[in-house]
C-alpha distance (Angstrom), angle and dihedral (degrees) to the residues before:
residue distance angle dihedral
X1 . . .
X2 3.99 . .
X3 3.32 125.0 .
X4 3.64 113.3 -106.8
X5 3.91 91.3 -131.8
X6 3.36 82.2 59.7
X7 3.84 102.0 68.7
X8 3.96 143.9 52.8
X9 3.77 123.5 -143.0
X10 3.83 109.6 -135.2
X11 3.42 144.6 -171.9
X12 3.58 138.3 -107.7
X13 3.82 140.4 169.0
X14 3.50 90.4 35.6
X15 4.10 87.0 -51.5
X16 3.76 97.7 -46.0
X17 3.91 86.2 105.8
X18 3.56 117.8 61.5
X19 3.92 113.2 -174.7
X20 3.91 120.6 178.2
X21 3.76 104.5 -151.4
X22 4.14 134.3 158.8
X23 3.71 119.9 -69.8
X24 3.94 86.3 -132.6
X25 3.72 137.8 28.3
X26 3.84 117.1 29.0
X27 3.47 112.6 11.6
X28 4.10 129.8 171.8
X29 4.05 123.3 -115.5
X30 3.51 140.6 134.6
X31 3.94 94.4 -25.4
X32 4.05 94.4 64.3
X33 4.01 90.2 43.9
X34 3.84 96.5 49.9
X35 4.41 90.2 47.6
X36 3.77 82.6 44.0
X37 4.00 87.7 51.9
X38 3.73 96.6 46.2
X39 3.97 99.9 39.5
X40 4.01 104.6 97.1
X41 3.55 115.8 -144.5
X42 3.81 146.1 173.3
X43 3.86 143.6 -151.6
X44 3.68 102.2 -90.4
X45 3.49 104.3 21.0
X46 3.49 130.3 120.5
X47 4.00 115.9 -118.4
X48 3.78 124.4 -170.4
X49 3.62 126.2 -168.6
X50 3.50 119.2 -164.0
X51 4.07 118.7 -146.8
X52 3.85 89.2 6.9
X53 3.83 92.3 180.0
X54 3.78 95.0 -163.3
X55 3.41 92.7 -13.5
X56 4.08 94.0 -91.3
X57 3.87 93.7 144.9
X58 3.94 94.1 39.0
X59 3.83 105.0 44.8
X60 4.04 85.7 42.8
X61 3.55 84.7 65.6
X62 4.06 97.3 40.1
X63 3.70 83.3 51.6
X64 4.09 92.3 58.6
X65 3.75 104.0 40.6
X66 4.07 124.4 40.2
X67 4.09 124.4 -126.2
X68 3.55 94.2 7.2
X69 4.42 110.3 149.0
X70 3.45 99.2 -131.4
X71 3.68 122.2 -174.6
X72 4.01 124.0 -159.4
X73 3.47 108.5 -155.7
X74 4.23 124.0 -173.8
X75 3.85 147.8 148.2
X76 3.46 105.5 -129.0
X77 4.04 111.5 68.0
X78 4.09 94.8 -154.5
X79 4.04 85.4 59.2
X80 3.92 87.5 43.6
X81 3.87 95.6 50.8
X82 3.90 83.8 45.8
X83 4.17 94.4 56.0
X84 3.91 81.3 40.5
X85 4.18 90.1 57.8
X86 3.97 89.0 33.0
X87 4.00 89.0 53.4
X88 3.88 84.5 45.8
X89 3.98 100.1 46.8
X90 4.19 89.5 49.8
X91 3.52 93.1 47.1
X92 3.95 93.1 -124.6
X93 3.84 115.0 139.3
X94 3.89 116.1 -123.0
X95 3.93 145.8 161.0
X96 3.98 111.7 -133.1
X97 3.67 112.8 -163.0
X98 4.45 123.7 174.9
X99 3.06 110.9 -142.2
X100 4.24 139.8 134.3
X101 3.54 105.6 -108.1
X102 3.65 90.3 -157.5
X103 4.07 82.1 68.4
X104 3.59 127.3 116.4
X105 3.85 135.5 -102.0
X106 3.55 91.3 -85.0
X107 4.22 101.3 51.2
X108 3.57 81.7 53.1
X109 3.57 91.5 50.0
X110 3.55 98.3 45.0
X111 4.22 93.4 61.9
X112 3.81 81.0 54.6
X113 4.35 93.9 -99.4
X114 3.27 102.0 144.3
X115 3.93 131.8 -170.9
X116 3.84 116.4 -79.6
X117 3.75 111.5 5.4
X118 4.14 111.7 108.3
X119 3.28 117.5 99.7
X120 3.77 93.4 -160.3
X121 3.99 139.0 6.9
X122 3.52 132.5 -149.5
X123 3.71 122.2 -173.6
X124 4.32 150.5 167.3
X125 2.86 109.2 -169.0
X126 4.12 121.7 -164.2
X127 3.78 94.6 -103.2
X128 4.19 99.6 153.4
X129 4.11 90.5 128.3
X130 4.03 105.8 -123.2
X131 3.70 92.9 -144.8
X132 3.97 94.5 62.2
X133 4.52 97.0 18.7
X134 3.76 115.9 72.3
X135 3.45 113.0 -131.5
X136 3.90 134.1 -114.6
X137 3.38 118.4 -116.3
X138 3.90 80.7 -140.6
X139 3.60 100.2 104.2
X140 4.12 87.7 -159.4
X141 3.84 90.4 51.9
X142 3.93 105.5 48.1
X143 3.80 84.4 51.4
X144 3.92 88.8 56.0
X145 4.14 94.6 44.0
X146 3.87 107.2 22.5
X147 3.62 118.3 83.1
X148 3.67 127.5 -164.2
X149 3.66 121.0 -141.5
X150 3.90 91.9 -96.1
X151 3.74 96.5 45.5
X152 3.88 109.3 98.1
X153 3.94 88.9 36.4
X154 3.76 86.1 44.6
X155 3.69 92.3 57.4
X156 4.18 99.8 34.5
X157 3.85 79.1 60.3
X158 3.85 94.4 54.1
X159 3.59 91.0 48.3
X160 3.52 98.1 43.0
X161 4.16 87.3 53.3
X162 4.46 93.2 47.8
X163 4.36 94.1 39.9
X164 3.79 117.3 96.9
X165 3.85 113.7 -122.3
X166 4.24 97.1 -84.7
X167 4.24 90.4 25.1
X168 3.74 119.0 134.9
X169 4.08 129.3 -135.2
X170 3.29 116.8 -167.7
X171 3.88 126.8 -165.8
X172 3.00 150.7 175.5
X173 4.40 133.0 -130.9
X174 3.42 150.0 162.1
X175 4.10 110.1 -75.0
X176 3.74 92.7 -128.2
X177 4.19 90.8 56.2
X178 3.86 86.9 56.4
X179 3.88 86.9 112.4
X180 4.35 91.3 50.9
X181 4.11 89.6 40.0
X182 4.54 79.3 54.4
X183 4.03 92.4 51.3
X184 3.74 99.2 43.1
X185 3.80 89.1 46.3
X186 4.14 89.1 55.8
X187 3.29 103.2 80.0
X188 3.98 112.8 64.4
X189 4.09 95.1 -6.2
X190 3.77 140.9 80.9
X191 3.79 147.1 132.4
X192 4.38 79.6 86.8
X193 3.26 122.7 -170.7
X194 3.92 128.7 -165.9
X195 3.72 132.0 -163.4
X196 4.24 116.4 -174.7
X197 3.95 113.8 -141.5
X198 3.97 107.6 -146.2
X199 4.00 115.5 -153.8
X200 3.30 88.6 -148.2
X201 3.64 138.0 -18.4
X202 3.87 119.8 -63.8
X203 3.62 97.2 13.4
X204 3.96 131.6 96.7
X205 3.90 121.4 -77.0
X206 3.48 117.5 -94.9
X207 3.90 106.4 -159.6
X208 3.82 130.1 13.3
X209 4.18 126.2 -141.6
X210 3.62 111.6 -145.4
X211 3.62 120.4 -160.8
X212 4.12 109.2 -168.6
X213 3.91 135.9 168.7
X214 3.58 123.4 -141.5
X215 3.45 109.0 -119.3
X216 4.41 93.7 6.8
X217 3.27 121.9 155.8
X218 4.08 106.5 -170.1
X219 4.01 112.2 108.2
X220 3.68 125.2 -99.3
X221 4.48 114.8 -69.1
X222 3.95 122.1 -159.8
X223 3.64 109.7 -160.0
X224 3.20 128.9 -146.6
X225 4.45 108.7 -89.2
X226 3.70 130.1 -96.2
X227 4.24 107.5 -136.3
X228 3.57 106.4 -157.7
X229 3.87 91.5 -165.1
X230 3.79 136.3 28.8
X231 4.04 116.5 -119.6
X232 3.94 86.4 -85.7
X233 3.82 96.5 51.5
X234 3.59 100.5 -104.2
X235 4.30 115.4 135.6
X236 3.70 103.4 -105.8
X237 4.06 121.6 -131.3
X238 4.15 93.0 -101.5
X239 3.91 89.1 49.4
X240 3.61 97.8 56.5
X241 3.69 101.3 43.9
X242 3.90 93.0 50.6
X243 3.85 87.1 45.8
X244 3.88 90.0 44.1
X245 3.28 90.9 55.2
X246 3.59 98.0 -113.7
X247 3.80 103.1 105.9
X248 4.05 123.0 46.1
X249 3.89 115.6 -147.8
X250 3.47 112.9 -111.7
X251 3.73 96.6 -106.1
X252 4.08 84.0 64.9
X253 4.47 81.6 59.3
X254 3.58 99.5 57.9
């Protein structure tokens, strides 16, 4: 359990979201609002988000669309108990389960997660490559940014083995790995849809969300880019009403 000196509680959604999380290591931000903003959900259905942290991503979503069954899922059990309180403080019913999602059928089985039963996954996966991203000496942190070279295939697996024929994961990467995010989506996915994030205006992206249906069929869509900031670093209008919580991306529409 962490020490409560050792967090902040912090707003989201314009303040309607209040997350505590650690002062150091992993903490949410603009990454777990924009998934949360391009993950399309509906009353009833059952949405999984894989390495929920403190459930940032997750409880964004809860927080948008009524009766959904959300389940948080993460490795480390302090962060767990943490999305556990945060679902708790917020008021918005969820399932928190630890475990590695890098595990095998039968881990998965084991917490009761069977094959073929989510609706709809969200997921960030650490994807900071270790060969060119020097690591934290926070143990907690490089296991939330580094990736090793089996991670995103890892995961795409996992989610491909929990979605419903027809279910969605959404994600989101690094803009330079758009071309590994393509090949690990090729076997089992389609109908993929991807949506640059700009820094700032005029320069490359710097993360991708990927929208993709198990089993699609349509052909690959670009989108049109999100720029967080103008050329002189201010947030621009569309960033802060998808980060307020006031505008979905248009993945979340489709």
């Amino acid at each position: 359990m962490t020490d409560s000196a050792e967090l902040t509680e912090d707003g989201f959604l314009g303040g309607r979201l209040r997350l505590r999380q650690p002062k150091s290591g992993h903490r949410a931000g603009h990454d777990a609002m924009l998934l949360a903003a391009a993950t399309s959900a509906r009353p009833g259905d059952r949405v999984v988000e894989f390495g929920a942290g403190v459930g940032a991503a997750g409880l964004a979503v809860a927080s948008r669309v009524a009766a959904i069954a959300l389940v948080l899922v993460e490795i480390d059990p302090d962060l767990a108990d943490l999305a556990r309180g945060n679902a708790a403080r917020n008021n918005l019913p969820a399932e928190v389960c630890v475990l590695d999602i890098a595990s095998g059928a039968d881990a998965f089985a084991a917490v009761r997660f069977f094959p073929d039963n989510a609706d709809a996954v969200l997921m960030n996966p650490p994807f900071n490559d270790a060969s060119r991203h020097r690591s934290s000496p926070d143990a907690a942190r490089q296991i939330a940014h580094v990736a090793t070279a089996t991670t995103l295939e890892a995961w795409v697996h996992a989610a491909r083995r929990v979605l419903k024929s027809a279910g969605v994961l959404t994600m989101i990467w690094r803009a330079d790995g758009l071309a590994d995010v393509l090949a690990a989506l090729e076997r089992g996915f389609g109908s993929v849809v991807v949506l640059p994030v700009h820094g700032k205006a005029g320069e490359p992206a710097i993360r991708i969300l990927v929208r993709a249906v198990k089993g699609g069929r349509a052909p690959l869509a670009i989108y049109p880019g999100l720029m967080l900031n103008d050329a002189w670093g201010v947030q621009s209008p569309a960033a802060q009403a998808v980060l307020s919580g006031q505008q979905l991306l248009p993945l979340a529409t489709l």
